[in-house]
LOMAR-211976 format. One record per residue (C-alpha): x, y, z. Coordinates in steps of 0.2 Angstrom, whole numbers, padded with zeros to 4 digits, always signed. Example, Ala and Ser with C-alpha at 12.3 -4.5 7.8 and 13.67 -1.06 7.14 Angstrom:
2
+0062-0022+0039+0068-0005+0036
% end
This chain:
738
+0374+0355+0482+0376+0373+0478+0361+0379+0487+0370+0368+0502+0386+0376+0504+0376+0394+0501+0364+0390+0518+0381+0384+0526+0391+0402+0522+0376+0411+0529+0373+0403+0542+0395+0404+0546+0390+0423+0545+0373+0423+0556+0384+0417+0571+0400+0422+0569+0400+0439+0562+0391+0447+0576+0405+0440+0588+0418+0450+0577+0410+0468+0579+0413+0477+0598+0401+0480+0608+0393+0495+0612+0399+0505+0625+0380+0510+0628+0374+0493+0629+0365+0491+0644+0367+0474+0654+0352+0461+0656+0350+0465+0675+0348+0484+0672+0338+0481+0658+0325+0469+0669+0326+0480+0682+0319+0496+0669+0304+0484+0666+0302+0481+0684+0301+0501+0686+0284+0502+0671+0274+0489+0680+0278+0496+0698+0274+0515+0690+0258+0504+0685+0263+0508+0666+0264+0526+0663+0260+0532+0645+0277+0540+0642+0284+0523+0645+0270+0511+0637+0282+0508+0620+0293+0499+0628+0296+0481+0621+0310+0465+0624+0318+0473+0609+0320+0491+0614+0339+0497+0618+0336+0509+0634+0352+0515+0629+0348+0524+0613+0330+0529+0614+0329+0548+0609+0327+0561+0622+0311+0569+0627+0305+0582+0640+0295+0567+0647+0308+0552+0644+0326+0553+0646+0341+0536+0649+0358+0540+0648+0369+0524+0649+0389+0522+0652+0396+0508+0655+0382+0496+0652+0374+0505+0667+0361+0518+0668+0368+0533+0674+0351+0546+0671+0335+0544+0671+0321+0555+0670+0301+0550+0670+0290+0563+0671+0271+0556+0670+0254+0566+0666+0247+0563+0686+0238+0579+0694+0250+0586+0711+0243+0591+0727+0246+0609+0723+0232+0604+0708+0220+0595+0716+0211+0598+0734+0225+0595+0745+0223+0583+0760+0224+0587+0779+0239+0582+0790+0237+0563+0791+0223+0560+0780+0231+0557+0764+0219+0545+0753+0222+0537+0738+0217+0542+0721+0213+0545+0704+0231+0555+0705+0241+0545+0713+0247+0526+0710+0233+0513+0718+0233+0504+0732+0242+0489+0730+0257+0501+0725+0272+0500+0738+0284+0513+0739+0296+0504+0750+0295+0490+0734+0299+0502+0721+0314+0508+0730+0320+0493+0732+0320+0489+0714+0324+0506+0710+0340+0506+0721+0347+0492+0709+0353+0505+0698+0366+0508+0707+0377+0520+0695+0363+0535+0696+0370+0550+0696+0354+0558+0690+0335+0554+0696+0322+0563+0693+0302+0556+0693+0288+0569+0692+0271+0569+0693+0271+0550+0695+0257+0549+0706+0269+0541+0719+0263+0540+0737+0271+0535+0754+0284+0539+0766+0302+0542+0757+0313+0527+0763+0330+0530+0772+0336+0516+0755+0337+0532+0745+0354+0534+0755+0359+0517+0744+0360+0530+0728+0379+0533+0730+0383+0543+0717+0367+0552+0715+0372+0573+0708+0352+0576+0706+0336+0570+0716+0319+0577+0710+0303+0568+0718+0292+0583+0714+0273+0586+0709+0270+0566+0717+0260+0561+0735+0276+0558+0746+0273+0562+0765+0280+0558+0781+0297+0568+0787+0315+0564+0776+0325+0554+0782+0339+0557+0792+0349+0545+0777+0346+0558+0764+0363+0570+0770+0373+0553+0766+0371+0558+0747+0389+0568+0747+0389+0571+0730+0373+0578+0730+0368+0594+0720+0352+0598+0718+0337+0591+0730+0320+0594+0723+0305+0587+0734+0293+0601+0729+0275+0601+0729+0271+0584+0739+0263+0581+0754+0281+0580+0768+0281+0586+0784+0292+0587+0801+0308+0596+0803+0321+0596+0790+0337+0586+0792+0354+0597+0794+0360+0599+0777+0378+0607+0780+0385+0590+0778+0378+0593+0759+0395+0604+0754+0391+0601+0734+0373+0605+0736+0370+0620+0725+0350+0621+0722+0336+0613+0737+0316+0617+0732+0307+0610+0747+0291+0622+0744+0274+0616+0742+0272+0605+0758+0272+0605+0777+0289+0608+0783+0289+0616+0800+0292+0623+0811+0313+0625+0813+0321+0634+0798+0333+0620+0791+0353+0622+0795+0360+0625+0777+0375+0621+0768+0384+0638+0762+0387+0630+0743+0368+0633+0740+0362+0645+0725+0345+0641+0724+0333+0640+0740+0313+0639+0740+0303+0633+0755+0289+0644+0750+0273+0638+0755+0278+0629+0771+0275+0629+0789+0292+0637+0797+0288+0647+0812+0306+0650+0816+0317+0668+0817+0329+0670+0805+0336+0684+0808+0354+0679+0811+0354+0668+0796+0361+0669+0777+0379+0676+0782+0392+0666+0773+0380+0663+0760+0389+0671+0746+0384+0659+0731+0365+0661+0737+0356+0672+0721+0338+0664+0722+0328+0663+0739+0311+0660+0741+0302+0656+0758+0285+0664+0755+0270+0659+0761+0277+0654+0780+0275+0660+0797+0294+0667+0799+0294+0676+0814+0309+0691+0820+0316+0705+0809+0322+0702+0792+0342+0699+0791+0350+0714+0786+0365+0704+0776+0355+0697+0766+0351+0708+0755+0369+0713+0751+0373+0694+0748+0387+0696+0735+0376+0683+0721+0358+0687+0728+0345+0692+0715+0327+0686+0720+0321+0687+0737+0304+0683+0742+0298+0685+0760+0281+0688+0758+0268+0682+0768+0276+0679+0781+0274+0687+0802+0293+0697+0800+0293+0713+0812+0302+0726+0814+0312+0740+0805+0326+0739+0792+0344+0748+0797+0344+0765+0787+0362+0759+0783+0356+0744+0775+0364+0739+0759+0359+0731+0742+0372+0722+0730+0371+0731+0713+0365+0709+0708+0348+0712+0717+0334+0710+0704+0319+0707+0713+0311+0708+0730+0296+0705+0739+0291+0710+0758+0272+0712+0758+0261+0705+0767+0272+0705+0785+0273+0718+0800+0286+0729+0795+0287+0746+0800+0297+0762+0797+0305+0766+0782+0313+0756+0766+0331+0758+0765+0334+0768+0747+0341+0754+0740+0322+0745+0738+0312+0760+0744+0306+0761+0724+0305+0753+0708+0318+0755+0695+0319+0747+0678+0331+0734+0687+0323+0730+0702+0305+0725+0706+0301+0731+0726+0285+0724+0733+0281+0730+0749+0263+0732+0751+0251+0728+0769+0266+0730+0781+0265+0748+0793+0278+0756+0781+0279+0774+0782+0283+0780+0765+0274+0772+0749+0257+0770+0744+0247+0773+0761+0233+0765+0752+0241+0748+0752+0250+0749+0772+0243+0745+0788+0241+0758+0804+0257+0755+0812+0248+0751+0827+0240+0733+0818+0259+0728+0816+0264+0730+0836+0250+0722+0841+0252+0709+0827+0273+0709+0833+0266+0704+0850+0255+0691+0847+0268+0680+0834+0283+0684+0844+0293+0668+0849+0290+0662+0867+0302+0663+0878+0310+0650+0891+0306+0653+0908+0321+0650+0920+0318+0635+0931+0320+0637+0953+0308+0654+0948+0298+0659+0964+0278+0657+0965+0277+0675+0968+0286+0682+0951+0279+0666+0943+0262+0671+0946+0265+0689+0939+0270+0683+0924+0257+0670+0921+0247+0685+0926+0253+0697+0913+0252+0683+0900+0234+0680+0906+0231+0700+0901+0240+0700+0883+0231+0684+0878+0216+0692+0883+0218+0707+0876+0222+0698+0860+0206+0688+0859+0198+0704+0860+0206+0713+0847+0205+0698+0836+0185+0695+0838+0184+0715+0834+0194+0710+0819+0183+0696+0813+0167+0707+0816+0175+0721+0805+0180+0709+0793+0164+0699+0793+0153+0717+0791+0165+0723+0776+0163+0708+0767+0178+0701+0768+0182+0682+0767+0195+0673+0776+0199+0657+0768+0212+0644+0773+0225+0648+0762+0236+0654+0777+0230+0673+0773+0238+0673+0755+0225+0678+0745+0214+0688+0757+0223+0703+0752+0228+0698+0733+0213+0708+0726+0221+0724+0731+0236+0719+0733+0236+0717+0712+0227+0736+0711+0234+0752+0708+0222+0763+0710+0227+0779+0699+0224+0797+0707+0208+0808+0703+0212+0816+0688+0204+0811+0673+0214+0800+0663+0221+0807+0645+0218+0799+0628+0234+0790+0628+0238+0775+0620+0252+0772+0628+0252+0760+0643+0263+0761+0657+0280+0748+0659+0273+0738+0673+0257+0735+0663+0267+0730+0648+0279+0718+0657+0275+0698+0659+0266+0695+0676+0283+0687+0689+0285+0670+0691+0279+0666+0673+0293+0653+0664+0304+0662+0648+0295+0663+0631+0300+0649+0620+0299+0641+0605+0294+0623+0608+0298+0607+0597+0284+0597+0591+0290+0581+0599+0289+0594+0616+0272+0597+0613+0268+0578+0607+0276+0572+0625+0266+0583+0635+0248+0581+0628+0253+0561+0624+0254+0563+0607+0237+0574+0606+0226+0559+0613+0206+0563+0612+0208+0562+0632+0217+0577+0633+0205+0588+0622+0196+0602+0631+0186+0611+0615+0185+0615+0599+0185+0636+0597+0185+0647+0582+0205+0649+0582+0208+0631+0583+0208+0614+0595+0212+0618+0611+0222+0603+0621+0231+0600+0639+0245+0596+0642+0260+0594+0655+0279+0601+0654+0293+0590+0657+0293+0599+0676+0274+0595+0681+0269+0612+0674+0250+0610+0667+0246+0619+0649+0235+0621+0637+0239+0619+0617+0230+0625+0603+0231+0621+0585+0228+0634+0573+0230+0628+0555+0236+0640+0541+0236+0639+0523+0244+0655+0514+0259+0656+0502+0275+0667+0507+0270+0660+0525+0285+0661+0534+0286+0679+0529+0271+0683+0535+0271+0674+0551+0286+0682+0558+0279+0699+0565+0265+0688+0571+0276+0678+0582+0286+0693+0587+0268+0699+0595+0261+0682+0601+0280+0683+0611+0274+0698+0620+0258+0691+0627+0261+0690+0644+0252+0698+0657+0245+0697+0673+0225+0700+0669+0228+0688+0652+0229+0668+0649+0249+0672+0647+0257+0663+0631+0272+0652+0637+0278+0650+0617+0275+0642+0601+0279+0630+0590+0277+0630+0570+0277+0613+0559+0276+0618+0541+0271+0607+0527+0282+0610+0512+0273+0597+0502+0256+0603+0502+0250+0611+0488+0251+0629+0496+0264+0629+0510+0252+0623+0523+0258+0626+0542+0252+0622+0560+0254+0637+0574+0253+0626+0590+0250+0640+0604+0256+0636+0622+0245+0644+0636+0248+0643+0655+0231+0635+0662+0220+0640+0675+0212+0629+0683+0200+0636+0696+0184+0639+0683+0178+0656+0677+0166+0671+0683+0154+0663+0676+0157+0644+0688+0158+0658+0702+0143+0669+0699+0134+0652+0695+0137+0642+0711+0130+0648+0727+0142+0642+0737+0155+0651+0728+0146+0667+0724+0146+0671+0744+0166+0676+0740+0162+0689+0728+0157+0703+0737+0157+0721+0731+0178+0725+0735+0181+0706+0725+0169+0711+0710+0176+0727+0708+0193+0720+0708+0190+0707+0696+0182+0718+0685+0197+0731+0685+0208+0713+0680+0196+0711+0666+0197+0729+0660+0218+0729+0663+0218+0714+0652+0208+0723+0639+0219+0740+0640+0235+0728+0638+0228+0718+0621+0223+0737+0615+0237+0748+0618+0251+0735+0624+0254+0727+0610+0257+0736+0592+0245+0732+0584+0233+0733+0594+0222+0717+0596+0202+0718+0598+0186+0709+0596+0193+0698+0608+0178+0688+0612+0173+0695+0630+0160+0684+0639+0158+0679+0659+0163+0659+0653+0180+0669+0644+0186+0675+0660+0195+0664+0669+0199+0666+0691+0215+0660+0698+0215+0653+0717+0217+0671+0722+0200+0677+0710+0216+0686+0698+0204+0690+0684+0213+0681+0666+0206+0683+0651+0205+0667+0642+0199+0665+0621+0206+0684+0615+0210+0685+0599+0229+0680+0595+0239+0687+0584+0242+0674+0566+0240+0681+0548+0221+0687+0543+0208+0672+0540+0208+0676+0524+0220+0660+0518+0214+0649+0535+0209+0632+0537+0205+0635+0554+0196+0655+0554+0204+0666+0568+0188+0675+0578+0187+0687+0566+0195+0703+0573+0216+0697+0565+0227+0709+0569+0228+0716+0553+0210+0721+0553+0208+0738+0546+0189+0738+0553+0200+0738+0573+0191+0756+0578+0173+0744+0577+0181+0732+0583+0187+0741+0600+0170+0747+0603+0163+0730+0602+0176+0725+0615+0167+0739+0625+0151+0733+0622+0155+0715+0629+0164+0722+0643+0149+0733+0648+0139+0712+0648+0149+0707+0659+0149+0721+0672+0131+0721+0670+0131+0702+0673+0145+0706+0690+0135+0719+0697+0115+0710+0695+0120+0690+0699+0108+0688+0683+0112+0681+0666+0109+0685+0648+0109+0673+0634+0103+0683+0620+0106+0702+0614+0087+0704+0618+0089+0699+0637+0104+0709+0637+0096+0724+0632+0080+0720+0645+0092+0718+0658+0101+0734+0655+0084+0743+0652+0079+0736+0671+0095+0742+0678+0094+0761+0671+0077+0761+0677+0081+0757+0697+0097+0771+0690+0085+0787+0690+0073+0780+0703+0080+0779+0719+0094+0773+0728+0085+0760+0736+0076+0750+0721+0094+0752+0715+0102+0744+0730+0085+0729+0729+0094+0726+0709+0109+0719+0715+0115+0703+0717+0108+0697+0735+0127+0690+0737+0133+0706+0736+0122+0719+0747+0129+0726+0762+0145+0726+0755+0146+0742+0744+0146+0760+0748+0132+0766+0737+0143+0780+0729+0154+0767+0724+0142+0755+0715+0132+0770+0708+0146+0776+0700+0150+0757+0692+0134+0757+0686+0133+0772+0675+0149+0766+0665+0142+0750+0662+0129+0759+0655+0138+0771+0645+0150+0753+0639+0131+0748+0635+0129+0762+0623+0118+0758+0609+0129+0770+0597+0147+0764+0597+0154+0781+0597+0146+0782+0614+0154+0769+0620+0170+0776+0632+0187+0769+0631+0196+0757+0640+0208+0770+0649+0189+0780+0654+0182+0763+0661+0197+0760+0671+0200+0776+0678+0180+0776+0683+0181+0757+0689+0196+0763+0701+0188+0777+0706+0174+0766+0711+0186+0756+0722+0194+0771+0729+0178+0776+0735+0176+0758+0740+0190+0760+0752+0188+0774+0759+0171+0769+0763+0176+0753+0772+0193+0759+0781+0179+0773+0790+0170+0756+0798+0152+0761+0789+0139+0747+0786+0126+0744+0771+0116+0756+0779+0126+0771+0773+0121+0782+0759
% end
């Protein structure tokens, strides 16, 4: 009878306690919630959201860079997915109209005009935001249905077609990010956007009218487009604008004198683009201007002083125009930039009722330009095709990148400084701030370290990838440490690993330490974040025949004076300096544009003495650094022996055979010298210029390492090399010159 009446009170409690407690204001309701489950299985079950059960409250789920529900109301009010897929800007990009779908992208049977319709449901969004999804398909005028939508970020997926016209019906729009998919067509007018502060459009096909913009706007990039429009009237009123970016275009006309004295601008980036013309010597710069880039257009005379130079707080760029003052090396005749002016500028609108007479004259003139164009333009092509030079079909971005990145150093010989000038210490642009990560940062972007995201095993540690909550691909590796007064110790390492950042170097993004108090001497794990590069190494290059045919004499020199930049900055950059830093052809890593990055150096983390996981055996505390340096030159002479021959060593004694065959065709003659060199390469060097590459890889080579030269005498000589180079190659000779 007792245990009766004790079932009965529980059972009183089960169903009618929970009626007395208020429910929470983050609940979400069982429509929004469906419609959450609905989103997974259209998103085919993306790993960040594979967790989810009937018994998980959206509402309360912690926050991740990959993951993030806000709720009010029992409505969803954010939400943020950012998934592991490859973008177009990663992977081989499509044609115009010949989008295929892929292992990156959602399968076939995935409907984006579906998913919208689902997604649309939520119809309290303020915030949206999926990345690297894999989505695919034309964006559907439904997106206008997200009323209350503050921020719209679709980037890193497949989405092509044009925007719809819908899109300027979001009023309360802030920020449109639709970077780095696959869109096309003209731009809808934007002004009707008055609350729209930041708009990235870069990274697709937009073209060829320069959008109409609203004048709330802070942040602009359309870098990487195909806007073929003048601008030079545009910007004014624009006096919240502090970021603009619309690299990598065909912009036509002069660059807008207001814009650079905007009262909010800081970055402007107009490079690679067909801007002629001359800057107003009046032309002012607000005191706000950090950074600006020119180069690569048809300017001519003079900067204006306020970007004529560098300065510790402002970065000018404003190499390959027709500038009259600068670094000839790095600037066109002025006569390339008129005829260039002349064949991009904008067509002009004949009258209509024009006579047949004048008609004719002019079809006649046109006739005698264009002709005179295809002429200079084939003589072009032949100088470029004799020089060596390869035109790829990046739009021209990278065709002068190797010496765009090279500054070569007078003819003096170089002093035994260990000092390296500021712009070789400072971070290469565009790289994201140093950080320190959280380890649940670090488990989101490699999935919780899953064995499908392991690259390799090296000597410092497991090396992972990974992707960042905006798309952006990285590499993580473990290093685990055992050592007492650990924390004390790892501060000055930290304070150096911070510093590694360069433009020749596998830059570190930032770190993350998890220590483990409980193990029996203060264990810890240094997760290392590392930018990745994806486009193989000097060894994939000189490997493959297909891609070996790129790598004539000006790109090996160049890529070899990265190499040797990257060493100078890990020896004399940083204090301490860091060596034995592993330097091998498979270690060196090429960007899209061949920018030499060393890859595998040593980083900086307490000696291996007390490691789980040995360092590569040069720590920065190393007192034997002096042997250490000079087996940094005895590597970096295996690679340049391995750049200049085509041919591979796998052992110390093929290395030394090789070298041994290379000194002898040295003191022979200039022609069994010239039959030693890569195939690929021949007809593309002055012979001065190689000669002169050869004997300080021979003297890197040294079997006596205090033979061996510094990094600061193989620089100056590998410059000198390229100087040489040039001059050779600006004079029209062919291989056939001494």
């Amino acid at each position: 009878m007792e245990n009766s009446r004790v079932s009965y009170i529980f059972l009183f409690h089960l169903l009618v306690f929970p009626l007395l407690i208020p429910v929470s204001v983050g609940q979400l309701s069982p429509s929004e919630t469906k419609i959450l489950f609905q989103v997974r299985r259209l998103l085919e079950y993306p790993g960040v959201l594979r967790s989810w059960t009937n018994w998980t409250n959206f509402c309360y789920l912690p926050s991740s860079a990959s993951l993030r529900i806000v709720c009010s109301n029992s409505h969803v009010t954010e939400l943020i997915i950012v998934g592991n897929k490859a973008s177009p800007s990663q992977v081989a990009k499509p044609s115009s109209g010949n989008f295929k779908v892929s292992g990156q992208t959602l399968s076939s049977q995935f409907s984006i005009d579906t998913f919208f319709t689902v997604l649309t449901k939520l119809s309290y969004l303020e915030v949206l935001s999926l990345v690297s999804l894999g989505l695919w398909g034309p964006l559907p005028a439904k997106v206008s249905r997200f009323h209350s939508l503050r921020v719209l970020n679709f980037s890193s997926n497949f989405i092509h077609g044009e925007i719809p016209q819908a899109i300027v019906s979001l009023k309360s729009l802030n920020s449109l990010v639709l970077a780095d998919n696959l869109l096309n067509g003209t731009i809808p007018d934007l002004k009707e956007l008055v609350l729209l502060e930041e708009l990235n459009l870069g990274d697709n096909r937009f073209g060829p009218k320069f959008p109409s913009l609203s004048y709330t706007l802070v942040t602009v990039i359309l870098n990487n487009n195909s806007l073929r429009s003048d601008i030079s009237s545009g910007f004014k009123g624009f006096n919240q604008l502090q970021r603009l970016d619309v690299s990598s275009n065909k912009l036509v006309g002069p660059i807008p004198a207001a814009l650079f004295s905007l009262p909010s601008i800081q970055y402007v980036d107009l490079a690679d683009n067909q801007l002629t013309g001359a800057f107003p010597p009046t032309l002012s710069c607000t005191a706000k201007l950090e950074f600006v880039d020119i180069s690569r257009n048809y300017l001519i005379g003079k900067l204006p002083s306020c970007i004529a130079s560098n300065s510790s707080s402002r970065t000018v760029i404003s190499s390959w125009n027709c500038l009259s003052e600068g670094n000839s090396t790095y600037q066109r005749a002025v006569s390339f930039c008129h005829k260039e002016a002349l064949a991009v500028k904008p067509p002009v609108k004949s009258k209509e009722k024009k006579s047949s007479a004048k008609l004719g004259i002019i079809l006649g003139a046109i006739g005698g330009v264009v002709g005179l164009i295809v002429v200079l333009g084939v003589l072009v092509l032949v100088i470029i095709k004799r020089s060596g030079i390869t035109v790829s079909d990046d739009g021209g971005k990278c065709n002068a990148s190797f010496a765009d990145k090279i500054s070569v150093r007078s003819a003096s010989k170089p002093t035994d400084s260990r000092r390296v000038p500021q712009t070789m210490r400072s971070a290469a642009i565009g790289l994201p701030q140093y950080r320190v990560f959280s380890l649940e940062e670090l488990e989101d972007a490699t999935n919780n370290f899953d064995p499908l995201n392991f690259m390799e095993e090296e000597s410092q540690g497991k090396v992972y990838k990974g992707w960042l909550g905006e798309g952006t691909a990285i590499l993580v590796k473990c290093v685990k440490l055992k050592q007492k007064n650990l924390p004390q110790s790892l501060a000055q390492h930290m304070e150096v690993l911070s510093k590694l950042r360069h433009l020749h170097l596998v830059s570190v993004l930032g770190h993350c330490v998890v220590t483990y108090q409980n193990h029996p001497s203060t264990a810890c794990t240094v997760f290392v974040v590392f930018e990745h590069i994806s486009n193989g190494s000097l060894r994939d290059h000189l490997d493959d025949f297909r891609k070996k045919e790129v790598l004539k004499w000006p790109q090996r020199m160049a890529i070899t004076i990265g190499v040797a930049r990257g060493i100078q900055f890990l020896h004399t950059g940083v204090a301490p300096g860091i060596f034995g830093n592993n330097l091998r052809l498979e270690n060196v890593l090429l960007d899209e544009c061949l920018t030499a990055k060393l890859s595998n150096y040593t980083i900086p983390l307490p000696s291996k003495a007390g490691l789980e996981s040995p360092v590569n055996g040069h720590a920065i505390d190393n007192p034997n650094s002096e042997s250490a340096e000079k087996e940094d030159m005895y590597q970096l002479g295996g690679i340049l022996l391995q750049v200049i021959t085509g041919k591979f060593f796998t052992s110390p004694i093929e290395l030394k055979e090789l070298k041994a065959q290379l000194e002898k065709s040295l003191v022979e003659a200039p022609a069994k010298l010239r039959e030693f060199i890569d195939p690929s390469a021949r007809g593309s060097f002055a012979y001065q210029s190689l000669r002169n590459t050869v004997e300080i890889t021979l003297n890197c080579l040294s079997s006596s390492p205090n033979d061996r030269p510094s990094i600061e005498d193989v620089l100056w000589n590998l410059q000198y090399s390229m100087q040489v180079q040039e001059g050779w190659t600006s004079s029209g000779n062919l291989a056939t010159q001494m």
